[in-house]
C-alpha positions in Angstrom: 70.2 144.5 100.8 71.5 147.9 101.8 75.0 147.2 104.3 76.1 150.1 106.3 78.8 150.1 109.5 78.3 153.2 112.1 81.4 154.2 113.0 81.6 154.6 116.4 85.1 154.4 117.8 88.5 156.3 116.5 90.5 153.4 117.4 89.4 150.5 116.0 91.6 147.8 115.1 91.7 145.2 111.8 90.0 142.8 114.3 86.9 145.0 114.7 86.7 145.2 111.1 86.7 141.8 110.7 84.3 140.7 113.4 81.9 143.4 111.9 82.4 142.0 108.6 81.4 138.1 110.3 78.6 139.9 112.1 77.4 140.9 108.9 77.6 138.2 107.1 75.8 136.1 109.6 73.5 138.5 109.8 73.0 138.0 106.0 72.4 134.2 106.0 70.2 134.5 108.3 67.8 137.2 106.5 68.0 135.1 102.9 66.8 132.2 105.3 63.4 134.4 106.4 62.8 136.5 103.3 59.6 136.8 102.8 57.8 138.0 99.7 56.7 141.0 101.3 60.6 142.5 102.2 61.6 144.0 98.9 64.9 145.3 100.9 66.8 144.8 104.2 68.4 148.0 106.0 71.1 146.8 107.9 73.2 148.8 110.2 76.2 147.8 111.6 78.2 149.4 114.4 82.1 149.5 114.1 82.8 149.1 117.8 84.9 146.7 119.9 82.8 143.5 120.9 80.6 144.1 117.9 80.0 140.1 118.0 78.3 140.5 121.5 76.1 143.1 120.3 72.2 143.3 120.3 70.6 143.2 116.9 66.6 144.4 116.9 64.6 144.1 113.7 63.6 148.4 113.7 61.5 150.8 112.0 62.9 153.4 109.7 63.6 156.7 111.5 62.6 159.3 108.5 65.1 162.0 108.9 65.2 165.0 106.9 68.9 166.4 109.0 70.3 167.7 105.1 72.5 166.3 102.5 75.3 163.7 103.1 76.9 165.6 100.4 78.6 169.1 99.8 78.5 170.6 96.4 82.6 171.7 95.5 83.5 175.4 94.9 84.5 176.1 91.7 88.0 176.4 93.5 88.4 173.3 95.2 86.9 171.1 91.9 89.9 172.9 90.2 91.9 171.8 92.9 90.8 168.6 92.9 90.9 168.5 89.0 94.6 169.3 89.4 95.4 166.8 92.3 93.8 164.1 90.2 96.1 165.2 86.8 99.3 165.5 89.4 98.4 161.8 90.3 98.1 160.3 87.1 100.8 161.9 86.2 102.8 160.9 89.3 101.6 157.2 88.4 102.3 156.5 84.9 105.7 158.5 83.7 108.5 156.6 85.9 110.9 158.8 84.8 109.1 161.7 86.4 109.3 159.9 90.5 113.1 159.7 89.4 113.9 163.1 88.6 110.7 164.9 90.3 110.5 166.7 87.2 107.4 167.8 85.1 107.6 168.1 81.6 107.2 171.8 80.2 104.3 171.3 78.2 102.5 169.2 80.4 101.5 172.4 82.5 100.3 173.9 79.4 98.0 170.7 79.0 96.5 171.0 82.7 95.8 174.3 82.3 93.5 173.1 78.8 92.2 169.9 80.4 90.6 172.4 83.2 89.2 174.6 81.1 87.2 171.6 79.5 85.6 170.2 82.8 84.1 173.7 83.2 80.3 172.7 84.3 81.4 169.6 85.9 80.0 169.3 89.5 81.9 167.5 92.1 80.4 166.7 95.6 81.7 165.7 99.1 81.2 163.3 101.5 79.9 166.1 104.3 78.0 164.8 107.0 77.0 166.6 110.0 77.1 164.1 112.6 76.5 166.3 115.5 73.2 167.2 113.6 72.3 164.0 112.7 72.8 162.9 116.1 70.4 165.6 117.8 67.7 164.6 115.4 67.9 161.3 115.9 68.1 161.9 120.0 64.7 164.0 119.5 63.1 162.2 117.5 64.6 158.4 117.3 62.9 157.3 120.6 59.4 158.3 119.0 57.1 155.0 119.4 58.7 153.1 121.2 62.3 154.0 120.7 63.0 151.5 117.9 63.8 153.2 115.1 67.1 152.5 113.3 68.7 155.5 114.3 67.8 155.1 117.5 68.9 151.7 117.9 72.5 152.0 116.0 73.0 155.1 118.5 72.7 152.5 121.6 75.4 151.0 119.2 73.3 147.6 118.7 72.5 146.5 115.1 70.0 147.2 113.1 67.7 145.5 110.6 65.1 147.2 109.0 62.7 145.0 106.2 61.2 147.6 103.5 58.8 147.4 100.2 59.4 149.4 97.5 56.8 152.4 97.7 56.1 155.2 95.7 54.8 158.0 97.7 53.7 161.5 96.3 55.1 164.4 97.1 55.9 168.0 96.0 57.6 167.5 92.7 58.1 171.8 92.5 54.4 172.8 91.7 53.8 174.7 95.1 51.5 171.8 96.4 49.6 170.6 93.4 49.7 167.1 92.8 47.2 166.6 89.8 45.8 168.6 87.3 48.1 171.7 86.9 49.4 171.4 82.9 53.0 171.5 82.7 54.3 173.8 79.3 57.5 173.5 78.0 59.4 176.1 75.5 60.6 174.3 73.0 
């Protein structure tokens, strides 16, 4: 079962968070009591939103969306950065002596500056969604047959539960179109 909450409003309190959380867990027992053979896998969205118990819930199809990654590959700047930030932490958090004195060790620079040079070809990535764009898409294109899709339905900010099968579909796997008989060579 996939489990997702739409965040909705800024201000939500610990009590909002916790009557999604009931929501959702209702919501739960009462899917494991209809599963069906067919269902592989429940969608289920979630809004974060004040009165979430009160909310409609609508069994929805799966708005395809193609709105871009939900992730940002880092510069090789800001994974440095971040490489840093994550040694200065670690740091922070296991010498004692170092909180006391805000201190740092001489050679410890020296070590950062190694330890960086060894994570060269790492890739980090960011949570970087476009919301705005995501939201557009959905307002063209959510409404299509009959409006309920899950994107449409979590932007009226009701819940949503989609039932899925695992299917595998072809598509363009980087051979300009072909999908059979074009021989694949390696150099080896």
């Amino acid at each position: 079962m996939a489990l997702s909450f739409a965040i909705f409003e800024k201000n939500w309190t610990e009590k909002d968070v916790d009557d999604a959380c009931l929501l959702s867990s209702k919501l739960i027992d009462h899917l494991l009591q209809i599963w069906t053979p067919e269902v592989h896998l429940y969608n289920v969205n979630i809004p974060l939103i004040k009165d979430v118990l009160s909310t409609k819930i609508y069994f929805t199809r799966l708005l395809e969306n193609r709105t871009g990654s939900l992730f940002r590959l880092l510069s090789a700047e800001e994974n440095e950065a971040h490489e840093r930030e994550s040694k200065a932490n670690d740091a922070w958090k296991a010498k004692p002596g170092l909180r006391d004195e805000g201190a740092a060790e001489k050679n410890e620079e020296n070590d950062e500056e190694a330890d960086i040079a060894d994570i060269e070809g790492v890739k980090r990535w960011k949570w970087s969604v476009d919301f705005k764009l995501f939201e557009a898409f959905v307002a063209e294109h959510g409404h299509k047959g009959h409006g309920m899709t899950d994107g449409w339905c979590i932007n009226q900010r009701w819940a949503s539960v989609t039932a899925l099968r695992a299917a595998y579909q072809v598509v363009d796997g980087g051979a300009g179109g072909i999908h059979g008989g074009q021989e694949i060579k390696l150099n080896l």
